[in-house]
KOLLUMMAR-140792 format. One record per residue (C-alpha): y, x, z. Coordinates in steps of 0.05 Angstrom, whole numbers, padded with zeros to 5 digits, always signed. Last residue first. Example, Ala and Ser with C-alpha at 12.3 -4.5 7.8 and 13.67 -1.06 7.14 Angstrom:
! residues 2
-00021+00273+00143/-00090+00246+00156/
! end
This chain:
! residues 545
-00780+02215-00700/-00786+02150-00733/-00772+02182-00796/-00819+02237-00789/-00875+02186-00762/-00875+02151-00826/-00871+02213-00866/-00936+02226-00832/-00963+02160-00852/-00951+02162-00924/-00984+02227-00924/-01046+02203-00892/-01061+02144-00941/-01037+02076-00916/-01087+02020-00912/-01081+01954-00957/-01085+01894-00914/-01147+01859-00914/-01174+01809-00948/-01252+01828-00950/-01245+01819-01026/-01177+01853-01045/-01186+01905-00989/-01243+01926-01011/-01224+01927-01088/-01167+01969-01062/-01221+02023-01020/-01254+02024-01087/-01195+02050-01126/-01169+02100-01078/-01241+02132-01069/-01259+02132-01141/-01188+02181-01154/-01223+02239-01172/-01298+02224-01166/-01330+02248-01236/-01396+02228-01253/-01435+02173-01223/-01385+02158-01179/-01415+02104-01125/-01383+02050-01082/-01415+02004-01031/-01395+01938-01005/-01425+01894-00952/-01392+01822-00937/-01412+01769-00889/-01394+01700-00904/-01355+01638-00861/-01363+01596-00818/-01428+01620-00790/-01441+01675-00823/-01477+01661-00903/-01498+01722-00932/-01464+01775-00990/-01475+01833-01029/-01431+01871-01069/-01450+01932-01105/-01406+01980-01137/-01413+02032-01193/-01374+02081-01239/-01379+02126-01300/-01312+02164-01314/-01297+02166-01390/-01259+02231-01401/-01316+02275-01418/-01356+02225-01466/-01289+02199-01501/-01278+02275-01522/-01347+02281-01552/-01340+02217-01579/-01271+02234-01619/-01306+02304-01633/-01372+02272-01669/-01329+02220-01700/-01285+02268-01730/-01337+02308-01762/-01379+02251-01785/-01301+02227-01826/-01286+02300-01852/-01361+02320-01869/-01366+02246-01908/-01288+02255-01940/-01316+02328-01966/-01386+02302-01981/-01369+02299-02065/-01353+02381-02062/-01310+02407-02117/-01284+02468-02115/-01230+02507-02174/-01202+02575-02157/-01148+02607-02184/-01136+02686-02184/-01061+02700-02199/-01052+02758-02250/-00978+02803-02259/-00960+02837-02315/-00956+02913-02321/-00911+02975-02361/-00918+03003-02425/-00961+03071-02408/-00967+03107-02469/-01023+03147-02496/-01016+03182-02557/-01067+03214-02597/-01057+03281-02635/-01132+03311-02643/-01119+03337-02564/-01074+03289-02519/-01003+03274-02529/-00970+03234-02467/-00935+03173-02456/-00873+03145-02413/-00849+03079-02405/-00859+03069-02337/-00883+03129-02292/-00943+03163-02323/-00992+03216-02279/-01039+03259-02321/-01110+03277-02319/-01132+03304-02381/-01194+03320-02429/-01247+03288-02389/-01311+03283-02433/-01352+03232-02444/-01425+03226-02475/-01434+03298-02426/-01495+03265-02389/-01464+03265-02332/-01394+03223-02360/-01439+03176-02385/-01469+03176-02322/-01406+03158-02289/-01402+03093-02309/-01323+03080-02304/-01306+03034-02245/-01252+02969-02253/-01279+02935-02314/-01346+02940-02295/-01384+02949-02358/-01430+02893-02395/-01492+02934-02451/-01475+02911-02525/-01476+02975-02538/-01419+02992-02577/-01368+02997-02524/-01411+03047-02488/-01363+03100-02479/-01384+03153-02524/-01326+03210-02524/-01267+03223-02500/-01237+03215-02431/-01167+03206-02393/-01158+03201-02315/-01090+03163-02298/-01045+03163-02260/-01006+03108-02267/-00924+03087-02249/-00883+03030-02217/-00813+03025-02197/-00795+02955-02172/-00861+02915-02178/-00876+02894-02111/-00926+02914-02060/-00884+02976-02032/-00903+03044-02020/-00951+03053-02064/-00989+03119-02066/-00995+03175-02136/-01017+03243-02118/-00968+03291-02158/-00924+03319-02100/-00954+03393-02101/-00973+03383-02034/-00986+03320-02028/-00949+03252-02031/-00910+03214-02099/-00887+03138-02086/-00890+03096-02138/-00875+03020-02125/-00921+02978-02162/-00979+03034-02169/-01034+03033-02214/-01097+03079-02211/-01136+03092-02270/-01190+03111-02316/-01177+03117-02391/-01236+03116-02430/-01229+03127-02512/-01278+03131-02563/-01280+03185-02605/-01357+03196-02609/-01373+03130-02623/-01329+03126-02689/-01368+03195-02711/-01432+03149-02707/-01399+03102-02736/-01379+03142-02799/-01314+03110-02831/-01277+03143-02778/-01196+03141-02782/-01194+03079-02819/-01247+03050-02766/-01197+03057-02721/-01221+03082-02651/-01256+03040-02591/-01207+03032-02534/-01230+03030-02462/-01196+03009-02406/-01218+03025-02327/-01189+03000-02267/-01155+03017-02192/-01102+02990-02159/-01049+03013-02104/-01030+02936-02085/-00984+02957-02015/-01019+02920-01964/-01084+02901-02002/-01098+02975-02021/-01150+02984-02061/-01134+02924-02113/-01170+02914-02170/-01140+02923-02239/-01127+02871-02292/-01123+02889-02366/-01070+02886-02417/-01092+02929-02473/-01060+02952-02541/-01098+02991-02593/-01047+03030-02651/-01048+03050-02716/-01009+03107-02739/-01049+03154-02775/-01047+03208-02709/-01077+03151-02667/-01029+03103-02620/-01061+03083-02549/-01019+03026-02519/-01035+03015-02444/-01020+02954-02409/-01013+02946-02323/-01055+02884-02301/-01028+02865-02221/-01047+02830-02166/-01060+02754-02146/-01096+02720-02082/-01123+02646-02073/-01084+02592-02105/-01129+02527-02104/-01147+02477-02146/-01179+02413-02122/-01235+02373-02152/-01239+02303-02141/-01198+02274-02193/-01139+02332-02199/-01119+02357-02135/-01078+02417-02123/-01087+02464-02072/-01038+02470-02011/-01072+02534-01971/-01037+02584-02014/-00982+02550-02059/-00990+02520-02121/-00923+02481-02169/-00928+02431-02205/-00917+02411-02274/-00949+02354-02319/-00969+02353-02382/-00953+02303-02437/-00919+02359-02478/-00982+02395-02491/-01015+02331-02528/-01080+02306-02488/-01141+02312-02513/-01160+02348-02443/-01146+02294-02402/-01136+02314-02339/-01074+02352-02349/-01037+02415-02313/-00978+02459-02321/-00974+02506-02264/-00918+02546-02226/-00942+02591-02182/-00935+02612-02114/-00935+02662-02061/-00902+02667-01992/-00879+02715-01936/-00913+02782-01951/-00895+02838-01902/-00866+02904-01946/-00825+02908-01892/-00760+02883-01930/-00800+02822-01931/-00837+02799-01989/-00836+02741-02031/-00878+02729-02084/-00883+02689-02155/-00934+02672-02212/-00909+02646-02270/-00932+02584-02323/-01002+02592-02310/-01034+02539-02361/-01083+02479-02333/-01141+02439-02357/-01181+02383-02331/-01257+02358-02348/-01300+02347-02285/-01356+02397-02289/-01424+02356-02289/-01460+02400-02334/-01476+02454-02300/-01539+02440-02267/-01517+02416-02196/-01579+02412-02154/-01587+02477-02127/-01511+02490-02105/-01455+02524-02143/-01425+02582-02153/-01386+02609-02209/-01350+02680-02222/-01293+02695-02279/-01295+02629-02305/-01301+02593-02370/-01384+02610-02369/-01391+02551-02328/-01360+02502-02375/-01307+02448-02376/-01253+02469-02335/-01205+02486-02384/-01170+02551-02370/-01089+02573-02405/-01054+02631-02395/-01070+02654-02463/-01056+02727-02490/-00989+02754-02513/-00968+02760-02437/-00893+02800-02443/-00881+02855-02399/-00866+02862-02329/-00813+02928-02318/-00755+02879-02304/-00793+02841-02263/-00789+02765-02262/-00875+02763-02277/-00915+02724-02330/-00980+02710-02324/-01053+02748-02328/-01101+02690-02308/-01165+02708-02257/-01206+02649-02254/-01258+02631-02195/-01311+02574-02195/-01327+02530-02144/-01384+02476-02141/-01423+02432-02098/-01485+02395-02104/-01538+02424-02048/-01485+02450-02004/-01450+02382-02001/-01521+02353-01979/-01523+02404-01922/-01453+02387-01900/-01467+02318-01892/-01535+02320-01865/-01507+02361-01815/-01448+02326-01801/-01487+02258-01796/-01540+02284-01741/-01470+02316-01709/-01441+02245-01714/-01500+02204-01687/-01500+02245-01625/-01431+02244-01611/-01440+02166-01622/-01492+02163-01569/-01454+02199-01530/-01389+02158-01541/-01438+02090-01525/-01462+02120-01458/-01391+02140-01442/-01380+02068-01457/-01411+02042-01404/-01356+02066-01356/-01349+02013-01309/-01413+01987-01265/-01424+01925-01229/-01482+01895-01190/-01471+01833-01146/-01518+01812-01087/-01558+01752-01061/-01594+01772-01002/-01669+01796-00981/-01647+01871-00981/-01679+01892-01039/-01646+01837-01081/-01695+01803-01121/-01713+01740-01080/-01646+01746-01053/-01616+01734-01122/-01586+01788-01163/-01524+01786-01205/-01502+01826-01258/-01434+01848-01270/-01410+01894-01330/-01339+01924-01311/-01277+01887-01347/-01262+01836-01289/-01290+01869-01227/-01237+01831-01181/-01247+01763-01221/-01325+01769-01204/-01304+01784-01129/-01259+01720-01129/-01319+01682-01158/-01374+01712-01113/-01334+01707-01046/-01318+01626-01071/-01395+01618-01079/-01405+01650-01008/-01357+01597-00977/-01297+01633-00950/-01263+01660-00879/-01286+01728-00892/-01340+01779-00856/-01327+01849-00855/-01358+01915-00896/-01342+01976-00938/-01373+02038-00949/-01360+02092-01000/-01410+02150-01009/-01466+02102-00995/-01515+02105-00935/-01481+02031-00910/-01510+02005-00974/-01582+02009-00939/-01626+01965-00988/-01596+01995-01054/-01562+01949-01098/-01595+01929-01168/-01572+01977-01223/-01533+01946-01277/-01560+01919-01341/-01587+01961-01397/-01552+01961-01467/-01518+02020-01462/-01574+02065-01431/-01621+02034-01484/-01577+02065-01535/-01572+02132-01491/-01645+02142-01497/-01652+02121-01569/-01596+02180-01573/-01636+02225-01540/-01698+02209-01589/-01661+02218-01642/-01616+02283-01622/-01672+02323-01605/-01718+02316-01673/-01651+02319-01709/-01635+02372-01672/-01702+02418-01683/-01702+02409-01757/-01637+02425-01770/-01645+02498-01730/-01718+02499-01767/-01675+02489-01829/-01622+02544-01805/-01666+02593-01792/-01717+02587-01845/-01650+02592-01891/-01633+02655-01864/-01709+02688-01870/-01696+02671-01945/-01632+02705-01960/-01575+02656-01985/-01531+02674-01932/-01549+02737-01920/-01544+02760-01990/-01522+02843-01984/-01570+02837-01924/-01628+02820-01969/-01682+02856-01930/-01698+02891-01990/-01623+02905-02004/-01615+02934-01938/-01669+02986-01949/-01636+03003-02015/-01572+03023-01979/-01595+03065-01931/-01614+03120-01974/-01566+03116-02030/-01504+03109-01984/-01442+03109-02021/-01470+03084-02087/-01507+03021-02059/-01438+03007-02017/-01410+03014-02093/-01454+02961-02112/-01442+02919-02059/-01368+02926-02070/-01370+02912-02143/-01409+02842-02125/-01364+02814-02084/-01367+02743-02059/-01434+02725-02079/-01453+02790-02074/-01446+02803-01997/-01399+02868-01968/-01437+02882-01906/-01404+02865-01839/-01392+02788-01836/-01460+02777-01868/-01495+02831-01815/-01473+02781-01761/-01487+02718-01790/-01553+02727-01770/-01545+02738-01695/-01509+02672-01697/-01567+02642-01724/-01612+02671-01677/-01565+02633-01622/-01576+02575-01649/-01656+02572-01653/-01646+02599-01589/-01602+02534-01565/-01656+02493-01612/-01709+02520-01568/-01689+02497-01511/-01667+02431-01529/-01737+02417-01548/-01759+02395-01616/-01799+02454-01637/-01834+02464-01569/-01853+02378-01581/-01873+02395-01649/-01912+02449-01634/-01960+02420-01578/-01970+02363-01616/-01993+02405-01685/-02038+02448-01628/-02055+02378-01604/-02078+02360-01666/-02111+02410-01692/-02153+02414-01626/-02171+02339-01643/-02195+02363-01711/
! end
């Protein structure tokens, strides 16, 4: 048991060491470093899988050893508890340490003051009670504590004073405020939320066309949004109740193609019973969210959702408006998939209804402009909408609309396409407004596009606590480097007439300008003249000469 113990002793104290915490530290650095290089799926999810795709042999091995999750991989968050862990047991016990520090009185004098940095001594025409006051005045401010000669190591009575106890108190409060950040910022990761909303708005193009479908998001439910995260102990069910509607979405680019601002113009409401007209209007911009009790909603990127109207031989027709993901974030080339499922008026027989379905994959372009050799492959050469076009990949057959089974929206499953369920009939490229006539008589037209804004809504209850531990921590931090720490001693004895003075002057940190300031408490006591510095005395000389 006892060699339990002291193995548990033993631990604890490696544990809590300064040392290891800097290792502890740098690990965790090392750890982010795979996160910042591999596409993660809390943030991106297509990517990962399409990293998965691109390298089939690799790319398993990295998902066992959760690379594509680093943050929320398990070997991470050993890291950064032991990390937690290890400060808190080195902060505490430091900053007892530095709390005693403050508290503590001033250092008795050293019995041979004359082996002091600064030295001072002469013998004044006073009573030693009368030295005592008038040095007590000088050191007004500094924390003086006398000794008797029964305690002074030199047999006589003496004055202790040192300036500067409050770099003890700023690191003890740098101290407290990185324990408080952390505990801060790990309690805001336990209960936070954010959610992200992509709504298809209008756009001042002339090619945009009209949004049929709602532009409005009530943030009352998890399954509301596009993507939600949130920590361990939020269960869904605390959302705070607010809606909005995108009223436009608007950007402003350079003749460069160089992006100089986005917004969009919101209605918003946080009380969702409320009539439409008692909304308010505002208007987002990236980086200047928009509060609305405690949560705040931010503009984060946009693109664009081109629409597609497929027309069968009998007439009817299938509109779609869907968004596309960007591939090139300079210019917005984009990339999707839509997929239109057949009148049943045409095919009674579902079977038959399966096996005309329709799967058009695509690549969008704002501002067309045609490269190759033959001058059909489609790039963008501006990320506006001033002339844009499609081309587009066009299939029959099965394409899994009826299985109940969730599709990417911006990659087509190509094993349907392997297992010959759908077949390419065409590959054609569609500026705006044009169509084309594919086998069996359907028409596909390409209508134009509509721009989306992605929205995201956060909430995080520690966000004043983070702000308010963080500034304290760098406030303290700041008054713990500037504050110079500084000491004198004073001690005194009856001569004859009058009393003997010995002074001594120490900079416990930094020196720059001590000397100065102790050689003018010297002459303030001993009551001597102040003496001239060097240069003051060579420009002396100069103008005598």
């Amino acid at each position: 048991m006892r060699t339990l113990t002291t193995w548990l002793r033993s631990a604890w104290h490696w544990l809590t060491s300064m040392r290891t915490a800097l290792v502890l530290l740098f690990l965790l650095a090392i750890a982010c470093i795979p996160g910042a290089l591999l596409p993660q799926r809390r943030v991106s999810p297509a990517l990962v899988e399409d990293f998965l795709e691109a390298n089939p042999t690799t790319g398993p091995i990295y998902d066992r050893l959760q690379l594509f999750d680093v943050f929320g991989s398990t070997w991470f968050v050993a890291i950064v508890v032991l990390l937690m862990i290890s400060l808190v047991g080195c902060i505490i016990p430091r900053s007892i340490d530095h709390w005693r520090a403050y508290r503590a009185a001033p250092t008795r004098a050293p019995k041979f003051l004359h082996r002091m940095p600064l030295h001072a001594q002469g013998e004044v025409e006073a009573r030693l009670e009368d030295v005592e006051k008038q040095a007590r005045e000088a050191l007004k401010g500094w924390h003086v504590a006398s000794y008797s000669p029964e305690r002074d190591r030199a047999g006589r009575f003496s004055l202790a004073a040192e300036k500067g106890y409050t770099r003890e108190l700023m690191n003890l409060l740098f101290h407290v405020g990185l324990v408080g950040m952390i505990i801060t910022f790990a309690a805001g990761r336990l209960s936070y939320y954010e959610g992200q909303v992509i709504v298809v708005t209008n756009s001042a193009s002339p090619y945009a066309v009209p949004v049929e479908q709602s532009r409005e998001f009530c943030n009352t439910s998890p399954s509301n949004f596009d993507s939600f995260r949130a920590g361990p102990l939020f269960d869904g069910t605390g959302l705070t109740p607010f809606c909005f509607e995108a009223l436009n979405f608007n950007a402003d680019y350079l003749n460069t193609g160089q992006a100089v601002g986005f917004s969009s113009d919101i209605a918003y409401t946080g009380d969702v019973t409320a009539d439409r007209a008692e909304w308010e209007e505002t208007t987002l911009q990236v980086n200047h969210p928009l509060r609305i009790k405690g949560d705040r909603l931010y503009l984060q990127g946009h693109g664009f959702a081109p629409q597609i109207t497929v027309t069968w031989p009998n007439g009817e027709t299938r509109t779609q408006l869907l968004q596309f993901r960007p591939t090139d974030m300079q210019n917005f080339l984009s990339s999707g998939v839509m997929r239109f499922d057949p009148p049943a008026g045409m095919f009674p027989d579902l079977v038959e209804r399966r096996q005309n379905q329709i799967a058009i994959e695509g690549v969008f372009s704002p501002t067309a402009q045609w490269t190759g050799p033959n001058g059909d492959m489609l790039q963008s050469s501006f990320p506006a909408m001033t002339d844009p076009a499609m081309a587009v990949d066009i299939y029959v057959g099965d394409a899994g609309l009826d299985t109940g089974r969730p599709q990417n929206i911006f990659v087509l499953d190509q094993s349907l396409v392997a297992s010959g369920q759908l077949s390419k009939v065409d590959r054609v490229n569609l500026g705006y407004g044009e169509e084309v006539t594919i086998e069996g008589g359907v028409t596909i037209r390409f209508d134009g596009a509509a721009e989306f804004a992605n929205y995201q809504v956060a909430r995080d209850t520690t966000q004043i606590w983070q702000l308010a531990t963080t500034v304290l921590m760098l406030g303290a931090l700041i008054g713990s480097l500037t504050i110079k720490r500084r000491r004198i001693w004073v001690r005194l004895a009856p001569s004859g007439a009058g009393t003997s003075v010995e002074l001594a002057g120490l900079a416990r940190t930094d020196r720059a300008g001590w000397g100065a300031e102790f050689e003018e408490f010297a002459d303030r006591l001993l009551g001597r003249a102040p003496q001239e510095d060097d240069e003051d005395h060579d420009r002396e000389i100069d103008d005598l000469g």
